[in-house]
N, C-alpha and C positions, 0 to 999 in steps of 0.2 A: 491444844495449847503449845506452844512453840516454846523451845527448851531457853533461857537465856545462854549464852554464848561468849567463853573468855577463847580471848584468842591470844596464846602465849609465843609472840614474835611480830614485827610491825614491819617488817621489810615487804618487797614488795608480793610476797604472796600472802602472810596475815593482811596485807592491807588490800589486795584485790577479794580474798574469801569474804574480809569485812565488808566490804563497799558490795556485794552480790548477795549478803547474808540480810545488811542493812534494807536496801533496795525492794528483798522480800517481807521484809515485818519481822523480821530477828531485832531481840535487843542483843546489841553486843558491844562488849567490852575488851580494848587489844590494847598489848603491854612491849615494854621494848624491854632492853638488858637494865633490869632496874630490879633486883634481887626483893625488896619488900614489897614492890606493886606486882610482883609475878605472883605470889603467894596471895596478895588481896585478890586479885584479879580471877586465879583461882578458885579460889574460896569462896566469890561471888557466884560464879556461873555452875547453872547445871549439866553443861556439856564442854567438853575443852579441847581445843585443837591447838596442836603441837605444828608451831611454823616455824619453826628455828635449823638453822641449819642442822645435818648431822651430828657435827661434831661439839656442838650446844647442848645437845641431848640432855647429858648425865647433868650439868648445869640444870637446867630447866626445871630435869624431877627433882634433884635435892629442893629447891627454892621453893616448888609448890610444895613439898612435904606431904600431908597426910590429907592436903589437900582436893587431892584427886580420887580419895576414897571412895568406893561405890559410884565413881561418875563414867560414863562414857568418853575416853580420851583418842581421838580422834588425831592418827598421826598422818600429817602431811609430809613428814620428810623424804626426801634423798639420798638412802645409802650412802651414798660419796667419798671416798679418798682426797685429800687434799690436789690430787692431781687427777681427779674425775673419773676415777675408775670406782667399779661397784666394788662395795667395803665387803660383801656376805656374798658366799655363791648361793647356793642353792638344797643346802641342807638346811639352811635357817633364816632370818631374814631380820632385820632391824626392828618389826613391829612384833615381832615372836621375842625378841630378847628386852625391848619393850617393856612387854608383858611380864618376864621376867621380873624386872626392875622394879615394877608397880604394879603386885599382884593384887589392887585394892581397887583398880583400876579395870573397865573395860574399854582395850584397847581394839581401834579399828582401823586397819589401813585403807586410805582415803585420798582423792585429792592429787597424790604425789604421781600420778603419768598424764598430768595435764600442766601446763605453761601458765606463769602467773598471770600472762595479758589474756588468758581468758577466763580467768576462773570467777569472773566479775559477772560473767554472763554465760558462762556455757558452753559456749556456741564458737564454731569456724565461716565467719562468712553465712551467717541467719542460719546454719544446720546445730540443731545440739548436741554435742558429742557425749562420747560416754564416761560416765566416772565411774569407778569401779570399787566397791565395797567390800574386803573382807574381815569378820571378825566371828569369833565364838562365842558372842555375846548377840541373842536376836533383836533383843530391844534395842541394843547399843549401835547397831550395826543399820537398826532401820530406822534410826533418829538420822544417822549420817547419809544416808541414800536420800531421807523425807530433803534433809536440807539441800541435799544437789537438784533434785525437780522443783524444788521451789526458785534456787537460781537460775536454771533452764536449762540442767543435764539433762542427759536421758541417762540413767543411773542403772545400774546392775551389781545385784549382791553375787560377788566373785566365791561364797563358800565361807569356809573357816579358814581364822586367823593364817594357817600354813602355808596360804594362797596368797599371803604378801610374798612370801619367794618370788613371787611368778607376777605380782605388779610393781614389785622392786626393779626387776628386769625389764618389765614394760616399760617403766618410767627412763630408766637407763638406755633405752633402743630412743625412746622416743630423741633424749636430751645427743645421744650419738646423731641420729638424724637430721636436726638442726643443724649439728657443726657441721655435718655434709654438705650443710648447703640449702636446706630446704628453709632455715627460718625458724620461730617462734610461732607462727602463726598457723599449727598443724595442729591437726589430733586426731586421738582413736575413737570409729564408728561400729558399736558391734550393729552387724545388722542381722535380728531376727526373723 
């Protein structure tokens, strides 16, 4: 049975996870900056991804409140500095202080070293790239991985929660790369 799905942020990465989530047989439910329907929206699903910017974060949890008790919360964000530098080196990591913040909560870092034009589908030009999972919750962490092969990752659970350090940075090398020059239209292959 397929978990229902609030997705709290509608820009264009809640709205390509939606349209990839939808596609597979997810019911899902996505909210923009609307402080009552964040907490309905919430409160509805049994799984919840966090697509709001960075700096939205602390916003987001007050709104859903007690909302995300016991649920698998599933963060998609970008470290980020207002001026694109990574916000956390490497002693800690956004989805580690996360966790902090909603200890009621099982947090998963997910989603955030991949570009919104593909997280609709997966895939670089028909290859499906990889998503990368980690959290300290197993159930929580393989509801998040179940949903990227239903989209058409090829998905790999990256460890415990600690191991957003290290896809925080991935995400950040990737978003560097781009500005190099390569595009939007990349992504990372582990190959087994």
């Amino acid at each position: 049975m397929k978990p229902k799905v609030a997705i709290i942020g509608k820009g264009k990465v809640g709205s390509a996870i939606q349209r990839g989530l939808e596609r597979a047989g997810y019911e899902v439910h996505a909210v923009g900056n609307d402080p009552a329907k964040v907490r309905e929206t919430a409160s509805w699903g049994e799984l919840i991804i966090l697509a709001v910017p960075f700096r939205a974060l602390d916003d987001a949890l007050e709104e859903m409140g007690d909302a995300v008790s016991g649920k698998p919360l599933v963060d998609a964000t970008n470290v980020l500095t207002p001026d694109y530098e990574l916000a956390f080196g490497c002693t800690t990591s956004g989805a580690e202080e996360l966790q902090k913040k909603a200890p009621s909560g099982r947090v998963v870092k997910a989603f955030n070293t991949i570009f919104a034009n593909l997280m609709d589908s997966g895939q670089v030009s028909g290859t499906p790239i990889t998503l990368f999972a980690a959290g300290d919750d197993t159930e929580a962490k393989e509801l998040a991985l179940s949903m990227g092969r239903d989209i058409g990752f090829d998905t790999v659970d990256a460890g415990p929660l600690k191991n957003a350090r290290w896809l925080e940075t991935l995400g950040y090398l990737n978003i560097q790369l781009a500005m190099l020059g390569m595009g939007r239209n990349i992504g990372f292959k582990l190959i087994r």
